[in-house]
Steps between C-alpha positions, in 0.01 A plus 500: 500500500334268704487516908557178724305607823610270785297433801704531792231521795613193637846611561386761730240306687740220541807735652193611768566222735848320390823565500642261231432434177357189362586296175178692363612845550854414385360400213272812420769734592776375287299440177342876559881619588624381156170572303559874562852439469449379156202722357519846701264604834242690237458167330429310823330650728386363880128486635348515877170437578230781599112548587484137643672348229285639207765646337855546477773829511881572446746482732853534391787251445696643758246464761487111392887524535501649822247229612680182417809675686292507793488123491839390417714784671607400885273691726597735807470300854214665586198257398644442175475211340849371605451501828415129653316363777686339825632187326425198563757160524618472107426822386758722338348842676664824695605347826278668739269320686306713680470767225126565443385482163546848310162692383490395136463130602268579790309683273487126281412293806167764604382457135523124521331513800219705314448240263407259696261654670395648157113366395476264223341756209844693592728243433542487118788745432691237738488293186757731338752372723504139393462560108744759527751289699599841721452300814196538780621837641400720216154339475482506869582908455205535238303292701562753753453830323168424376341388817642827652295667248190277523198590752330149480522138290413550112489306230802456352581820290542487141811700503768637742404775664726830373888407463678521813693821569840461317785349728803726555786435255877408555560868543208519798251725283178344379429446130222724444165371231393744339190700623162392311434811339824588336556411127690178443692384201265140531200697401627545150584117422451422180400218292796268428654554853520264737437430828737255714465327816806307611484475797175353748189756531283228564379645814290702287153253455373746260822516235307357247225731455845817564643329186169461294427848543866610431523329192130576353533877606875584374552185294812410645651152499549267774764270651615323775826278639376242702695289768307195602167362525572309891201590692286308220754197439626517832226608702661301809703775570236794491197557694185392309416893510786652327459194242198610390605890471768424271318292298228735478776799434645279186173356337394853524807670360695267309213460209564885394875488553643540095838376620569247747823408639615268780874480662592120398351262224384297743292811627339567149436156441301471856313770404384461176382091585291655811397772297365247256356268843307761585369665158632847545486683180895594452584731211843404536735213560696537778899534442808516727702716539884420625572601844796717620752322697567705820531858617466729228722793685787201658480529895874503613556257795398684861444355818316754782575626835371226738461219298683167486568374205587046404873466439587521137488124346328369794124511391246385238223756428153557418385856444100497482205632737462236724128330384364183465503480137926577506555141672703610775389231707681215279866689549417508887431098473789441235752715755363321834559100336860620373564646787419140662668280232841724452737650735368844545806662439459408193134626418504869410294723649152557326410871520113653391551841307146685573180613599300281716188481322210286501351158571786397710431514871546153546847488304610782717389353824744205351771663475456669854421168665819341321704773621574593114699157469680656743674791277522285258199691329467889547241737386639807314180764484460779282847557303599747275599493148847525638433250799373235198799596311755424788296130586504407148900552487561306799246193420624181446184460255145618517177250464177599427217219562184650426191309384345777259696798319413762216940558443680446796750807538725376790618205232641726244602754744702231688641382152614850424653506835689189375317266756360149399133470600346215583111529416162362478425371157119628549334687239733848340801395723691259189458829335678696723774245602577353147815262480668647766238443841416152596195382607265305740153440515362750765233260595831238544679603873696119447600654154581798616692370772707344235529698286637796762741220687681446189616799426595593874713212549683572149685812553739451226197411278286842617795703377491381176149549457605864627722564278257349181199738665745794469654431203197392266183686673379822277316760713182601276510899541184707638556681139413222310210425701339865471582419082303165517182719642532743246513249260191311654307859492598548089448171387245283765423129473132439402279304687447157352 
């Protein structure tokens, strides 16, 4: 029987320096969740990096387990990742003032401070960041840890140094990599077996040449899920650096990949045109692969000690790491000219679900100088599965205005909630949405503006399209999508 050897690196170098998960990570865990669900833990096995990324070894499922529990469990209040900084006007944060900020963050704001004092040669894993979408504090982290290991300014290296010590798991004990010496089950791949990445390794400048050698020495097969292709259509949103790194990781990889998957149509079908711009050499045609709608293991409702939570059917939401590329900015304007055309009472309050990320200084400084439309807009940082949970159930409706997505989770999670969503029409987003979103251009604020009016001065209207969203919308399960990779990996598209 044939092994599907999963390259989870990423996972753990991710979980280093943040305390949430991204849409990436959600992804990777849930389709790895139900692929050993579905085929047994000897038939899929899980792969860290060792000797400076030159090769792989085992770790176990449960250490993978324990690891995504560490990023989606509620933390203790000492430095974990629940605790919040002294809030500022319109931020939904632990009422103390004067509390200074615990060690976990302080530990985030010294790295930051590293990077940008980091030389130039040393700046390349920063690109990770961006392409991965994780925000600027883990790339400010890895930033950090390899100028701490650095004596002067090199070239930049063609790898990662060794992976980073293993972070502690939910349970506080670290997830241990296997020593180098010891006999590992990878070492007797065979030929026929596979080798997965689905998450983002693309830190690693040298992945390539890793695959090339895996796959000419044990004659294993190669695939990978891919999200997006932004920093090369959308460079606007990345720095020109980390653009050319993840170009340089795909046209490298992607031409031995036997199996290549994406997470929307409109995904595969960016792909496989700039693929075909830039002459890469594809084996295969790239094919989607339907995404999961939500938490795979439901979140019940919580709300934590010290926070403050928006009154129940008081709010519209939008649950994204707060970046340039998400749009924010156009809800801020859309919010500020209702609030001066309607009586305010009757303008809900517009509440931001996430991580402040990158690329938006000035939009911040906005919302500081206008005194967060005066709490009329509030800032809800870091929440839990359950904390998402509770803010979906007491939304009015969601919105999601992004210029450039690979899926766009918060839409179907909001419809599974039984929330309309009102949505970009950019790119994968139709996909997402279907029938039951509507839509604006995101390049359109006047549309938008329209668009978003309507339905708040409609009440009777927005409850109808409530009760359609719950009634009609069909939550694709994180089952199905772990079947549509194994049926990518036994029967892949040809390349044109």
């Amino acid at each position: 029987m044939t092994t599907i050897w999963i390259d989870v690196e990423d996972l753990f170098d991710y979980a280093v320096a943040n305390p949430r998960p991204s849409g990436i990570q959600r992804v990777e865990y849930e389709i790895c969740r139900c692929l050993v669900t579905a085929q047994g833990e000897g038939a899929v096995r899980f792969l860290r990096h060792t000797d400076g990324g030159r090769d792989f070894r085992t770790v176990p499922w449960s250490a993978v387990e324990a690891l995504f529990a560490g990023l989606t469990k509620p933390k203790d209040d000492d430095g974990g990742a629940d605790a919040a900084p002294a809030p500022a006007v319109g931020e939904l944060t632990p009422a103390v003032p004067d509390a200074p900020p615990p060690p976990r963050r302080l530990r985030r704001r010294i790295l930051s401070w590293l990077a940008r004092r980091t030389p130039a040669p040393l700046r390349a894993p920063l690109g990770d960041a961006v392409i991965q979408q994780i925000g600027a504090l883990r790339s400010a982290a890895q930033a950090g840890r390899i100028a701490a290991s650095s004596i002067r300014p090199r070239p930049r290296p063609a790898a990662l140094p060794a992976p980073m010590p293993a972070p502690a798991t939910a349970a506080g004990s670290p997830v241990a990599l296997p020593q180098a010496g010891a006999a590992d089950p990878f070492q007797s791949a065979e030929p026929g077996d596979t080798l997965l990445v689905l998450g983002s390794p693309w830190f690693h400048a040298d992945y390539g040449a890793l695959i090339e050698r895996m796959k000419a020495t044990r004659g294993i097969r190669f695939g990978v899920l891919l999200y997006d292709i932004i920093p090369l259509r959308r460079p606007e949103f990345c720095d020109q650096g980390l653009v050319r790194i993840f170009e340089h990781w795909l046209s490298t990889v992607l031409p031995h990949a036997d199996v290549l998957m994406a997470i929307s149509k409109a995904s595969a079908d960016d792909i496989d045109a700039y693929g075909k711009e830039k002459g890469w050499n594809l084996k295969a045609r790239p094919v989607s692969i339907p995404m999961g709608t939500g938490f795979g293991t439901p979140a019940p409702a919580a709300r934590l000690p010290g926070r403050d939570y928006p009154e129940e059917g008081s709010y519209a939401l939008i649950v994204s790491t707060i970046e340039a590329r998400k749009n924010h900015i156009l809800l801020f304007r859309v919010w500020r000219r209702m609030l001066e055309e309607m009586p305010r009472e009757k303008v809900p309050t517009l509440v931001f679900a996430g991580r402040v990320g990158w690329m938006v200084s000035d939009l911040m400084q906005q919302l500081k100088n206008a005194n967060y439309l005066d709490g009329k807009l509030v800032l809800f940082r870091d929440p839990t599965d359950g904390e998402l949970s509770t803010l979906y159930q007491g939304a009015l409706f969601t919105l999601f205005p992004s210029f450039y997505e690979g899926w766009g989770l918060p839409v179907t999670e909001s419809l599974a909630f039984g929330k309309p969503a009102i949505i970009s029409s950019s790119t994968s987003l139709p996909e997402a949405g279907g029938t039951l979103a509507r839509y604006f251009d995101p390049e359109n604020t006047a549309e938008a503006y329209s668009v978003v009016r309507q339905v708040v001065e409609d009440p009777e209207g927005l409850r109808r399209w409530q009760s359609r969203v719950a009634r009609e919308f069909r939550p694709v399960s994180w089952d199905e999508a772990a079947e549509a990779v194994l049926r990518a990996l036994h029967e892949p598209a040809p390349a044109a």
